[in-house]
C-alpha positions as CSV (number, residue, x, y, z in Angstrom):
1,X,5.8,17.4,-20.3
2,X,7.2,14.1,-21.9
3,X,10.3,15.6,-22.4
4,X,10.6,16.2,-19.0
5,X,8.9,12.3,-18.0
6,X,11.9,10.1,-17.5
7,X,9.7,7.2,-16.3
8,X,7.3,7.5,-19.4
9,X,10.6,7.7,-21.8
10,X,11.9,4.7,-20.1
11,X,8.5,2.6,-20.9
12,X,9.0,3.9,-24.2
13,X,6.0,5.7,-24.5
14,X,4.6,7.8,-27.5
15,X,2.1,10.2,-27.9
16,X,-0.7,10.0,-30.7
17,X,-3.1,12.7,-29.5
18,X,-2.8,15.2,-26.5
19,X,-5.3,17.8,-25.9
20,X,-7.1,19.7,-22.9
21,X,-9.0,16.7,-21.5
22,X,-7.9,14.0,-23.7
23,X,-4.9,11.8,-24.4
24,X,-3.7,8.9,-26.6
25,X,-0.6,7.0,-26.0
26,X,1.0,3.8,-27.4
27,X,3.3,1.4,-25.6
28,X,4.8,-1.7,-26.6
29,X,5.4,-4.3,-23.8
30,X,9.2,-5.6,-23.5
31,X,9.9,-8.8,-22.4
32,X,11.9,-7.0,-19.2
33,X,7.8,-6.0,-18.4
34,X,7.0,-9.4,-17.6
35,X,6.1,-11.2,-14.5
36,X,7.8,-14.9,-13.2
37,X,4.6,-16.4,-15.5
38,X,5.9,-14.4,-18.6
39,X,3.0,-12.0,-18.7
40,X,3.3,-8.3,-18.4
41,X,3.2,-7.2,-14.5
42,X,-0.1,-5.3,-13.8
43,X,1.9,-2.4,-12.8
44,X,3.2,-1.8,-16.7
45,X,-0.7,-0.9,-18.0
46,X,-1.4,0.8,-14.5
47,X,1.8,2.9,-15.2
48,X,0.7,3.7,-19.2
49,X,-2.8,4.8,-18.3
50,X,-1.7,7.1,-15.2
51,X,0.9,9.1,-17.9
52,X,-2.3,9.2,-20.0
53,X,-4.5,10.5,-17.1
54,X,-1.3,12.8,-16.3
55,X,-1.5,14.1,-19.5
56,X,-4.8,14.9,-20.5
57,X,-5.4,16.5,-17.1
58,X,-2.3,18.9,-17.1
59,X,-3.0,20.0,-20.6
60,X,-5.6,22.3,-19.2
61,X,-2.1,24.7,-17.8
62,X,-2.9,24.1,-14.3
63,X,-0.6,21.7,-12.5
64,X,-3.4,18.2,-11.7
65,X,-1.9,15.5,-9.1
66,X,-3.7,12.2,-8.9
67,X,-6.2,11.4,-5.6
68,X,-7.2,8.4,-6.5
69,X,-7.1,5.9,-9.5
70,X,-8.2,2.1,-9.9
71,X,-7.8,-0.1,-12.7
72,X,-9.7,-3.3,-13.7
73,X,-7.7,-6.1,-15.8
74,X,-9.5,-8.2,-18.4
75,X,-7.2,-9.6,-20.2
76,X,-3.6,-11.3,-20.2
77,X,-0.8,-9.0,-22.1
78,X,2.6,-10.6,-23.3
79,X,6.0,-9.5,-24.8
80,X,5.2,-7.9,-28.3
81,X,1.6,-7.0,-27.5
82,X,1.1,-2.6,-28.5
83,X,-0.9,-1.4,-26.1
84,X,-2.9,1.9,-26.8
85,X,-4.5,4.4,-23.8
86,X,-6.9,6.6,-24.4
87,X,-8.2,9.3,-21.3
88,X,-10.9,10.8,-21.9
89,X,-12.3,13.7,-19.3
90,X,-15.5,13.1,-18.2
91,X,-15.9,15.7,-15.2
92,X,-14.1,19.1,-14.7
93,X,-14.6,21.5,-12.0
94,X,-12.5,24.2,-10.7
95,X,-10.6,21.3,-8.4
96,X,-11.5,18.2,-9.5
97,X,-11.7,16.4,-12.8
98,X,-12.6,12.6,-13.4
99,X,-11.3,10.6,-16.1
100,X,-11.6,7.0,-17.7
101,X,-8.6,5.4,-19.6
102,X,-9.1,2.5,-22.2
103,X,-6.4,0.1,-22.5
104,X,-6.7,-1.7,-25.5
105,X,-4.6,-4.5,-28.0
106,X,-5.9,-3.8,-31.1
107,X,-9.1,-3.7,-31.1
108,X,-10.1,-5.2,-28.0
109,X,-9.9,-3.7,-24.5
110,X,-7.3,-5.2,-22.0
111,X,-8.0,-2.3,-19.1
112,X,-9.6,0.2,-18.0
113,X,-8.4,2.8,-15.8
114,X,-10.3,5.7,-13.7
115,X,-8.6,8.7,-12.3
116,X,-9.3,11.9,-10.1
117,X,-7.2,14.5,-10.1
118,X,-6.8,17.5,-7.4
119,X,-6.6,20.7,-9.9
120,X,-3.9,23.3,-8.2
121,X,-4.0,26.6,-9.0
122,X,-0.4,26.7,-10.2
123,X,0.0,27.6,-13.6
124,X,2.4,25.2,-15.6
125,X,5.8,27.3,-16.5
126,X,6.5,26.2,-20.1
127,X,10.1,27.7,-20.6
């Protein structure tokens, strides 16, 4: 799927864990992410944790789409600063599944993200 993820590529994304349900990805913020005040624009974690929600709901083989994600910001990121998501599923049906995203710097959490996704029927073609 990353191979196929220009946008993720472009943020320079990389994956430390993917599994059905779960996901872990590192990212590290580029001055060009940044804001007029020099801080990294809201929209650069909102856009790691939704490839990490993407991730860890499509590893299941059935094609997920987002319905609707929020995320809560706690704490200022700058240039420089490696930022790690980790999804975790905490709800699967045969449509739905729910899952939070921890954005953290180091060792202290900077986001967090929750996500539903719509669970098609469509089988993901992996040729």
């Amino acid at each position: 799927m990353l191979a196929n993820d220009a946008f993720s590529q472009w943020l320079g994304i990389r994956v430390l864990e993917i599994g059905p349900g779960r996901c872990a990805l590192e990212m590290l913020i580029k001055p060009e992410m940044t804001n007029g005040f020099g801080i990294a624009h809201g929209g650069i974690a909102y856009s790691l944790a939704d490839s990490a929600l993407a991730f860890a709901a499509n590893n299941h083989g059935r094609q997920a789409l987002s319905v609707k994600t929020a995320i809560s910001h706690f704490e200022k990121i700058y240039p420089g600063d490696l930022l790690t998501a980790v999804a975790t599923e905490t709800n699967l049906s045969h449509k739905l599944g729910h899952y939070h995203i921890s954005i953290n710097k180091g060792d202290r959490q900077v986001a967090f993200f929750e996500g539903t996704v719509y669970r098609s029927s469509q089988i993901w073609n992996i040729d």
